[in-house]
Structure formats: structure tokens, C-alpha cells
C-alpha positions as CSV (number, residue, x, y, z in Angstrom):
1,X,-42.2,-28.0,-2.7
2,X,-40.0,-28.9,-5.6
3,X,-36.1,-30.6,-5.6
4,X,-33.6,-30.5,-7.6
5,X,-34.2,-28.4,-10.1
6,X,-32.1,-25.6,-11.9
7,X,-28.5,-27.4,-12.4
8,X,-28.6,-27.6,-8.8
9,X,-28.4,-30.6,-6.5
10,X,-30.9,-30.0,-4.2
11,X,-33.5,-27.2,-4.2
12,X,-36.7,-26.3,-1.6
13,X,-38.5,-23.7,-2.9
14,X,-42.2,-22.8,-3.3
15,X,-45.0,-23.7,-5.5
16,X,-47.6,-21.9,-4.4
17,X,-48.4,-20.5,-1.1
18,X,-49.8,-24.1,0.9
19,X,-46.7,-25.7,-0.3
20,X,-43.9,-23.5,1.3
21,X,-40.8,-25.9,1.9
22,X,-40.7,-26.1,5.8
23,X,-38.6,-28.3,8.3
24,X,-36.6,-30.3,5.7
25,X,-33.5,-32.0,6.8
26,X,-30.5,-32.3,3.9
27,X,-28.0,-34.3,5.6
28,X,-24.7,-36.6,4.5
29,X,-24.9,-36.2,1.2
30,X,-22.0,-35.8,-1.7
31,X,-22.5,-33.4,-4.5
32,X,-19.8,-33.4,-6.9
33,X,-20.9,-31.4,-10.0
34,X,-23.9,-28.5,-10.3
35,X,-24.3,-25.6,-10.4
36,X,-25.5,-24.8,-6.6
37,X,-25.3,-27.8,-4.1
38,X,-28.4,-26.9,-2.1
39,X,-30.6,-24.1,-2.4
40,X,-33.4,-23.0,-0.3
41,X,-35.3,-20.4,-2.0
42,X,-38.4,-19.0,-0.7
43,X,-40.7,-16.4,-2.0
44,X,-41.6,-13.4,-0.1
45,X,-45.4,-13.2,-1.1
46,X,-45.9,-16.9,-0.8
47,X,-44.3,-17.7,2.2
48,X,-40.7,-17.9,3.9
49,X,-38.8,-21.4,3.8
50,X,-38.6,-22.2,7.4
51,X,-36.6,-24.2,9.3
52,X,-34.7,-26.1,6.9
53,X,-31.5,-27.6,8.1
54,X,-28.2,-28.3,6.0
55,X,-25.6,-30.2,7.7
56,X,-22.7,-32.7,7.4
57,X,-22.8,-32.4,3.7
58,X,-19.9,-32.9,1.8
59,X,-19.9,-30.1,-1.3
60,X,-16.9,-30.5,-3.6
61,X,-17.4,-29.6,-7.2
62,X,-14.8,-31.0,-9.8
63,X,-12.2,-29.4,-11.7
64,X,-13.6,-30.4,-15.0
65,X,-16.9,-28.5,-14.1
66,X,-17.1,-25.1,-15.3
67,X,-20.7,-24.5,-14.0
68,X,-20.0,-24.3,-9.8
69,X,-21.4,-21.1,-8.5
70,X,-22.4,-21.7,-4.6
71,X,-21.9,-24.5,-2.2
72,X,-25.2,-23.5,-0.1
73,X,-28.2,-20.7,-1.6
74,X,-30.8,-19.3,1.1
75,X,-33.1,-16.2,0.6
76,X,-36.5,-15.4,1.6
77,X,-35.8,-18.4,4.3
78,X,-36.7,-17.8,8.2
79,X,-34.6,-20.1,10.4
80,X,-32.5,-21.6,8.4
81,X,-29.4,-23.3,9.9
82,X,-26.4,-23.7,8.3
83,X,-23.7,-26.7,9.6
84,X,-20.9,-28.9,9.9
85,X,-20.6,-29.1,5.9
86,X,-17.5,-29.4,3.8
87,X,-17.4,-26.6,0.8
88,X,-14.6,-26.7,-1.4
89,X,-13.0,-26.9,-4.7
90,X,-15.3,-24.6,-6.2
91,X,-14.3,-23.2,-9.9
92,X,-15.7,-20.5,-12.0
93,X,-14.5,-20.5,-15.8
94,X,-17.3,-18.4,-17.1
95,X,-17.7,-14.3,-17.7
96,X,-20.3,-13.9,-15.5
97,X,-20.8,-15.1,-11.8
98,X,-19.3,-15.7,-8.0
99,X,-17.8,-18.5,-6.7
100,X,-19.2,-18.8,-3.2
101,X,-18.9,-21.4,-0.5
102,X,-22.1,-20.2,1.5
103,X,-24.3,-17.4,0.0
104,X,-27.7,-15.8,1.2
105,X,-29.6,-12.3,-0.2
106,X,-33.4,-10.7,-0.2
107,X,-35.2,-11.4,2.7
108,X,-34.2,-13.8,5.3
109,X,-34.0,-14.0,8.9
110,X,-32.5,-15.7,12.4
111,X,-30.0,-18.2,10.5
112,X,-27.4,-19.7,11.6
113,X,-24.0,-20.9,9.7
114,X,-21.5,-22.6,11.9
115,X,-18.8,-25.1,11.8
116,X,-18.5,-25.1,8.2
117,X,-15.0,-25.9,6.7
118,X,-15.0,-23.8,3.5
119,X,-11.7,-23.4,1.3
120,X,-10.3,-23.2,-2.2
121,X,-13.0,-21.1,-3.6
122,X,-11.6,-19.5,-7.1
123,X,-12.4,-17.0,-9.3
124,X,-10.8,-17.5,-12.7
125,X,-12.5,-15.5,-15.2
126,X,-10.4,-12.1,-15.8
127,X,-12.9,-10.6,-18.4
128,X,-15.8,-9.9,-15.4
129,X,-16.1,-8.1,-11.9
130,X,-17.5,-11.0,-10.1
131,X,-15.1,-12.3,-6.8
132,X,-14.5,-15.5,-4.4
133,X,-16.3,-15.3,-1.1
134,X,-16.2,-17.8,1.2
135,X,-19.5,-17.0,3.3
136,X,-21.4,-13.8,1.2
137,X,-24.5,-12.8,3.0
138,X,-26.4,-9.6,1.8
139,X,-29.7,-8.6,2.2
140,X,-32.8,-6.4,1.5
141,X,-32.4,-3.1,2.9
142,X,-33.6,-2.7,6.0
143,X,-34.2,-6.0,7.0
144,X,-33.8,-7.4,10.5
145,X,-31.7,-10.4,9.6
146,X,-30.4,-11.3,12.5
147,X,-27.9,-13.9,11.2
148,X,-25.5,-15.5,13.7
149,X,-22.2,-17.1,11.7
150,X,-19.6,-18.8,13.9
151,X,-17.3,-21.2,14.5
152,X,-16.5,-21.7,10.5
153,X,-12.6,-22.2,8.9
154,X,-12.5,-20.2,5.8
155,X,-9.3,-20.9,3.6
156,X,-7.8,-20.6,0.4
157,X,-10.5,-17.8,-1.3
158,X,-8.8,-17.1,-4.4
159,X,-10.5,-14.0,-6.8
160,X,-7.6,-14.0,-9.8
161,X,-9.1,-11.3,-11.6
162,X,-6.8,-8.5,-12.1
163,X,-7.4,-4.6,-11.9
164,X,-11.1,-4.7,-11.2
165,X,-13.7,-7.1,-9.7
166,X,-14.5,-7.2,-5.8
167,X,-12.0,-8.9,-5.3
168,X,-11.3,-12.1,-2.0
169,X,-13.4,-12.4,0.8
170,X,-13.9,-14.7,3.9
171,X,-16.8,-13.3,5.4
172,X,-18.7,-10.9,3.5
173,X,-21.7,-8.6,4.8
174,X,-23.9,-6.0,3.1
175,X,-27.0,-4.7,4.5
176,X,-28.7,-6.2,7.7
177,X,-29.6,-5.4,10.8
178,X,-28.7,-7.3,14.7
179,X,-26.1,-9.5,13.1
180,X,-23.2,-11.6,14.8
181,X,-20.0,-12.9,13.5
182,X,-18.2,-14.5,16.4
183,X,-15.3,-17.5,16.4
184,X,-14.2,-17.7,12.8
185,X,-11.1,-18.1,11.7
186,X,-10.1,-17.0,7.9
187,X,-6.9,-17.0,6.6
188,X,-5.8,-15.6,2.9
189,X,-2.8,-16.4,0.9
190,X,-1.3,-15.9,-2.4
191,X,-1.1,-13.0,-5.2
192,X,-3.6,-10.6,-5.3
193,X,-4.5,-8.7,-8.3
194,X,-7.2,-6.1,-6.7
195,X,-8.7,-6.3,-3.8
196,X,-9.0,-8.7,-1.0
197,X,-10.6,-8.5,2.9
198,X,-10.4,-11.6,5.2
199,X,-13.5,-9.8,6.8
200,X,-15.9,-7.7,5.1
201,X,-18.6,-4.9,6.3
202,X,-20.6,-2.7,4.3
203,X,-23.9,-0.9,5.2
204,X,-25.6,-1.7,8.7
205,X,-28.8,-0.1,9.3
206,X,-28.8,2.3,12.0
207,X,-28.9,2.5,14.9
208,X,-28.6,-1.4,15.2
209,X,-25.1,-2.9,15.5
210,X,-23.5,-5.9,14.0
211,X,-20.8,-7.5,16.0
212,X,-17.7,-8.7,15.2
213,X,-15.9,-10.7,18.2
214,X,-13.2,-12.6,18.8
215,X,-12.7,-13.6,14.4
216,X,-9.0,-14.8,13.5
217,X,-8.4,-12.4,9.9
218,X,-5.5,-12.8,8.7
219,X,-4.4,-11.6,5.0
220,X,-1.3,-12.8,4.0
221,X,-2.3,-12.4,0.2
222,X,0.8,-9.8,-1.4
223,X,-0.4,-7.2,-3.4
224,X,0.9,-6.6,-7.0
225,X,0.7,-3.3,-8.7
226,X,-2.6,-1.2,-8.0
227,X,-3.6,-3.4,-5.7
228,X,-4.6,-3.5,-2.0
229,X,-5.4,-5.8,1.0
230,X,-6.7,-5.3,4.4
231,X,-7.6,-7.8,7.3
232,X,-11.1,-6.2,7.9
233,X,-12.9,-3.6,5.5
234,X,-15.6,-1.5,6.6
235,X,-16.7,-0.4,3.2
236,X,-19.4,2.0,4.4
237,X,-18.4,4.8,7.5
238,X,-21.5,5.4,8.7
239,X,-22.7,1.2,9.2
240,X,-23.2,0.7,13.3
241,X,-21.1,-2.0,14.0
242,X,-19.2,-3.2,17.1
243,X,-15.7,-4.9,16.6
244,X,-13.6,-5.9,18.9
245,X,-11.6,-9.0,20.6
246,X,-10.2,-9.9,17.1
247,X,-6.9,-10.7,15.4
248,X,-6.7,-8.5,12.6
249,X,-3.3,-9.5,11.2
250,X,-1.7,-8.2,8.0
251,X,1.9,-8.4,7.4
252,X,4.6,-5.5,7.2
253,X,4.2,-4.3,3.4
254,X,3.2,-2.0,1.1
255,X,-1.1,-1.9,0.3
256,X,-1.5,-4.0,3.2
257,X,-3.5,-2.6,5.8
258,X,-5.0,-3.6,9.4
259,X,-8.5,-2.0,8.4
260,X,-9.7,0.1,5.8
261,X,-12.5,0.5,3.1
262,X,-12.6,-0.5,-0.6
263,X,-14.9,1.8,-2.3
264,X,-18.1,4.0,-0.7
265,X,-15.0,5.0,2.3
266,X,-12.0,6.0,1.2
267,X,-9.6,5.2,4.7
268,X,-6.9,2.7,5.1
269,X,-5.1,2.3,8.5
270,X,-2.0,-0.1,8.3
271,X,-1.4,-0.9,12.0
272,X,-4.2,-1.9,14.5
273,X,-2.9,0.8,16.4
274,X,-4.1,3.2,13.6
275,X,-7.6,1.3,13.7
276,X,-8.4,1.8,17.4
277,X,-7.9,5.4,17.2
278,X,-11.4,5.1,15.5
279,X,-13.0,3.6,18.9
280,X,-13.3,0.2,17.2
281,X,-10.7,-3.5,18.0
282,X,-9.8,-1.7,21.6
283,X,-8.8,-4.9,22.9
284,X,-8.1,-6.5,19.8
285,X,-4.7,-8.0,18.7
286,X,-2.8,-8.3,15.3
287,X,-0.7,-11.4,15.2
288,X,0.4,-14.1,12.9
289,X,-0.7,-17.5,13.9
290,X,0.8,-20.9,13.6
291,X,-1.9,-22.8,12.1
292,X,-1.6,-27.2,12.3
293,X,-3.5,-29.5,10.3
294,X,-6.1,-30.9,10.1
295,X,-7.6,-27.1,8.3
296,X,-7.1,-23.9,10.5
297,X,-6.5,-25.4,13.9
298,X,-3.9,-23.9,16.3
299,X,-0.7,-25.6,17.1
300,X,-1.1,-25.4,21.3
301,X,2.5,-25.8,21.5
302,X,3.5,-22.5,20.8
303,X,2.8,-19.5,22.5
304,X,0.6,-16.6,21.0
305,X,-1.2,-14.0,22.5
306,X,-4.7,-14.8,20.5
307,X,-5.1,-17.9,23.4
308,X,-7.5,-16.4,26.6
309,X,-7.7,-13.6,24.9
310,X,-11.3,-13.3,23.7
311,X,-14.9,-12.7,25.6
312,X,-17.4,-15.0,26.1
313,X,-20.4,-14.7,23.6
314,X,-23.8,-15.7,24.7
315,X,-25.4,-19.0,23.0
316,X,-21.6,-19.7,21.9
317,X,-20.3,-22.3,24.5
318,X,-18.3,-24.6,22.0
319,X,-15.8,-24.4,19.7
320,X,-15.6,-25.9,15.9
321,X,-14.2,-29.7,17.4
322,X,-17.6,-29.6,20.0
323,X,-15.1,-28.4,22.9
324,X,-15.9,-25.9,25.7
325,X,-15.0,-22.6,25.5
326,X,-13.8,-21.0,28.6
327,X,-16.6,-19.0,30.2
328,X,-14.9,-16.0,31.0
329,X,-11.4,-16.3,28.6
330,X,-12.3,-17.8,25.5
331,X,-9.5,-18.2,23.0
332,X,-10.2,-16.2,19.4
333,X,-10.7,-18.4,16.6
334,X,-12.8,-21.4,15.2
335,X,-10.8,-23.6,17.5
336,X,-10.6,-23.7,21.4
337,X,-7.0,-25.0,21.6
338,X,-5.4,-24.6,24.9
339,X,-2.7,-22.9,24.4
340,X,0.5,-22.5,26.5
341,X,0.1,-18.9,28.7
342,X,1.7,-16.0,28.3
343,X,3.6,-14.7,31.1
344,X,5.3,-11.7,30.0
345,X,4.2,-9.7,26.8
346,X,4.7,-6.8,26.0
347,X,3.4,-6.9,22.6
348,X,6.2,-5.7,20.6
349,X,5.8,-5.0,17.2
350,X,9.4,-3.9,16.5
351,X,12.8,-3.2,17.5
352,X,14.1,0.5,17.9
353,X,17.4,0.5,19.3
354,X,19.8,-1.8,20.6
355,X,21.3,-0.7,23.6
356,X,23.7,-3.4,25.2
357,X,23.0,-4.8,26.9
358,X,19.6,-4.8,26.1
359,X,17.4,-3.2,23.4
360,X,14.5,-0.1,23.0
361,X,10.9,-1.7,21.6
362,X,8.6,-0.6,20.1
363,X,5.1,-1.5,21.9
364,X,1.7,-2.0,20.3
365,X,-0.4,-1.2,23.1
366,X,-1.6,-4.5,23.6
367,X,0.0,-5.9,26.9
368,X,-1.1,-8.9,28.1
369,X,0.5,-8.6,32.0
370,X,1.6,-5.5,33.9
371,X,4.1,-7.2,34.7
372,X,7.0,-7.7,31.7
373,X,11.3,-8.1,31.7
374,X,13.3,-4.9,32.3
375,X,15.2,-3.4,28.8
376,X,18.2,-4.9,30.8
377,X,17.1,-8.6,31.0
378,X,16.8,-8.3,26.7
379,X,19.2,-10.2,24.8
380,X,20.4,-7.9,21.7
């Protein structure tokens, strides 16, 4: 096997077919300029890569460096496992390419990314139709990948192109088969010039699923003219997935949608209420959360309905700090926080009326207790 080659910092990849770059261990290391951090690039006729680890790394390109493209590379790579690493500050100045914190395509199977902070991720070029991802995983058609992400905080993915481009994404999927996104929180912020999806779904090989449980998604980017953005995208109508146990939260304003798709469906639903008429987020919720430093924690002092409100995933029994997640009422989210109870929701999403001395709400199907204050005990 061969390292660091290509601009990048470090590379495993194959020489010829009794040299395949197997059970390698990258670990506590700072890479501050490149053009990839690490890559692990197999070959399909000479051999996977397999079993390569890549954790507690600490990948943070500088400004000054026009030439950052991708925090972490895999393809043709068989048990590659993906965690604990710091992605960040990632630029790209040039006309062609995709800033992106973790990135795998072709042929790969049974890895696993988790508990990966990755934020500030831009895309500055406006001449090209590249994007900012913060994990992008696509793969050879047909493929059983099988790749299990979770546990990750995804911030600050920033795609400034305007009027084309594919726009800002946390967690990107094309193409696949038997995968699992589970306990990640991704928040988006800022201006938005195109397109932008805090979670991202395109073409799943039938008739296997890929899951989607208990993810924070929250796009808070605004859109300007011609522009649209949407918690989750399912980009393809006819992909087998399973979503649910989620917060799919967009706010209240125009091109801002719950769910939708950007391009091969052409369906936009702006309330999770709208969504779940498809069969899909049944148990979901769509709520703003208060988020406390350091990255996307929770802030355990206030109450939101996201805490207890997930389902246990198998193989998943911590959260991003190493905690415990409850076995039967996980919290949603990266981060098993605690959080105070909820005694009494009815999961209003607006008021209707007031009607002293108490007031007519609107409900978004979403109650957390059958038990909830009479119109009478409400305060106008």
C-alpha cells in the first residue's frame, strides 16, 4: 500500500492485488492544509480496503487554502469505520469540486461513521454546480452497502452558489441498499441561494429499505428569490425507505418545507402533518430546538418534546458524549441529554381564536399525553 499521495494527507490504497491496504489505524493526527485529509481508496478488481479505522483526527483546513475538497474519502472499502474526528473549516475557491466533511462512492460496504463533529463546510465558487455536504455517501447501483451513520453533529454547511448547484446538505444519500441513519443531529442556518436539505434521500434499491430514525433536521436556512428549503428531501418517489421518530423542523415561511423533493420528484409538503399523509414520520415531531454549547448539544433545562421521544435502535446503546441511551425511550438527536418531562402537550402549532377566557389551538397531531389543560385553564 502507498500513503500520502495525491495532495492528500493520508492515502491507503492499492498497488497491486497482494498489497490491498487492510486493518490500518489513522488516529490523533492534525491535518491543516490538502486536498483530502485521509483517503481510503480501494480497487474493485484488486481487492477491497478492509478494515481501516479513522478516528479522533482533528481535520481543519485553513482559510488561505484554496485546494480542501473532503475531510475523509472511502470507496471500494469493506468495513471501514468512521469516528470521533473533528471536520471543519473546509473552503472551496475553485470552479470545479465539493466541499465535503465525510465522502464515500463506487463500491463499498458495512461502514460505519459516528460521532463525528463536522461543521462550517462552504461552497464559494458561484460559476459551478458543485454543493457543501457534510456527510455525502453515494454508491454503485445496486450495491448492498449497508452503511450505518450515527451519532454525528453536522453544522454550519454553507453551498453559496446562487440559482443552480445542488445546493446544502447534512446527510446526503444516493443509491444503496440496507442502510441506517439513526441519532444525528444537523442544523442549517443562513441565506440560501438554491437548494438546501438537512437530510437528503435519493434512489434506494427496491425492495430494501433505508431507515431514518430518530435524526434532529432542522433548516433554519431563509430562502431568497427562486429558492427552496426542506428539512428532509426524498429526491426520488419510488426509493424504499422507512422514516420515522425524527424532528423534521422548518420554520413558518415561504419555500420552506417539512419534506419534499428537489429534482427527479416534484412534491413539497410544508407541515409534517402534510408529510405523514404519505405513511412516512407517523410518530415524528417538528420542533425548534434549543441547542447549548459545546456544538449541537441540548440545553436539558428546557422542556421540548424531542426528549423520550425516540425508539431504541439495535447496536445503538450510546449517545455522541459515550452516555446510555434509554432502552425503551431514547431521546432524538446526537446527544442523550435528559431532559425535563413533558406533562401536558398538546402539540400546538398555532393559535386560532381567543376566546376569554381561554383560546382555540390549533393541534399538530402529535400529543404527547392523553391527558392535557381544558381551553378554560389557557391564559389569552
Amino acid at each position: 500500500a502507498s500513503f500520502g499521495i495525491g495532495g492528500s494527507g493520508i492515502v491507503l490504497q492499492n498497488t497491486d492485488a497482494s498489497k490491498t491496504p487492510d486493518l490500518n489505524l489513522i488516529q490523533n493526527n492534525v491535518f491543516t492544509k490538502g486536498w483530502v485529509g485521509v483517503a481510503v481508496n480501494g480497487s474493485a478488481t484488486l481487492g477491497y480496503a478492509t478494515g481501516n479505522r479513522i478516528t479522533r483526527n482533528i481535520i481543519k483546513f485553513t482559510e488561505a487554502d484554496s485546494l480542501n475538497q473532503i475531510g475523509i474519502f472511502f470507496q471500494n472499502a469493506s468495513g471501514t469505520l468512521i469516528d470521533n474526528n473533528t471536520i471543519g473549516r473546509l473552503r472551496n475557491f475553485i470552479s470545479i469540486g465539493t466541499p465535503t466533511g465525510i465522502s464515500g462512492s463506487g463500491r463499498h460496504r458495512n461502514t460505519r461513521i459516528w460521532n463525528n463533529v463536522i461543521s462550517d463546510i462552504i461552497h464559494i465558487n458561484s460559476g459551478d454546480v458543485s454543493a457543501a455536504y457534510g456527510i455525502n455517501v453515494t454508491a454503485t447501483a445496486g450495491e448492498t452497502t449497508k452503511v450505518a451513520v450515527y451519532n454525528n453533529m453536522i453544522y454550519g454547511i454553507d453551498d453559496q452558489t446562487v440559482g443552480n448547484g445542488r445546493g446544502s446538505r447534512g446527510i446526503s444519500f444516493t443509491q444503496g441498499i440496507n442502510d441506517t441513519i439513526a441519532y444525528n443531529t444537523v442544523y442549517l442556518s443562513g441565506p440560501d441561494g438554491f437548494l438546501s436539505a438537512s437530510l437528503y434521500n435519493n434512489f434506494t434499491a427496491s425492495p430494501a429499505s433505508r431507515v431514518w430514525r430518530n435524526n434532529i433536521a432542522i433548516n433554519e436556512r431563509v430562502p431568497m428569490a427562486g429558492a427552496r428549503t426542506y428539512a428532509f428531501v426524498l429526491d426520488d418517489a419510488t426509493s424504499q425507505i422507512s422514516s420515522n421518530y425524527n424532528d423534521l423542523y422548518v420554520p413558518s415561511q415561504i419555500n420552506s418545507y417539512v419534506a419534499g423533493g428537489f429534482t427527479t420528484a416534484t412534491f413539497n409538503y410544508p407541515t409534517l402533518l402534510d408529510w405523514q399523509t404519505t405513511g412516512q414520520d407517523l410518530n415524528s415531531v417538528s420542533v425548534p430546538v434549543n441547542f447549548r454549547s459545546p456544538d449541537l448539544h441540548i440545553d436539558s433545562a428546557i422542556v421540548t418534546s424531542i426528549n423520550n421521544a425516540g425508539t431504541p435502535i439495535a447496536g445503538i446503546t450510546t449517545d455522541f458524549d459515550g452516555q446510555a441511551r434509554s432502552v425503551t425511550t431514547p431521546d432524538i438527536g446526537a446527544d442523550e441529554f435528559g431532559g425535563v418531562a413533558i406533562t401536558h402537550d398538546i402539540g400546538v402549532i398555532s393559535l386560532q381564536e381567543v376566546v376569554p377566557p381561554g383560546a382555540l389551538l390549533d393541534n399538530m397531531g402529535n400529543a404527547h399525553s392523553a391527558a392535557f389543560e381544558s381551553a378554560s385553564d389557557v391564559t389569552p
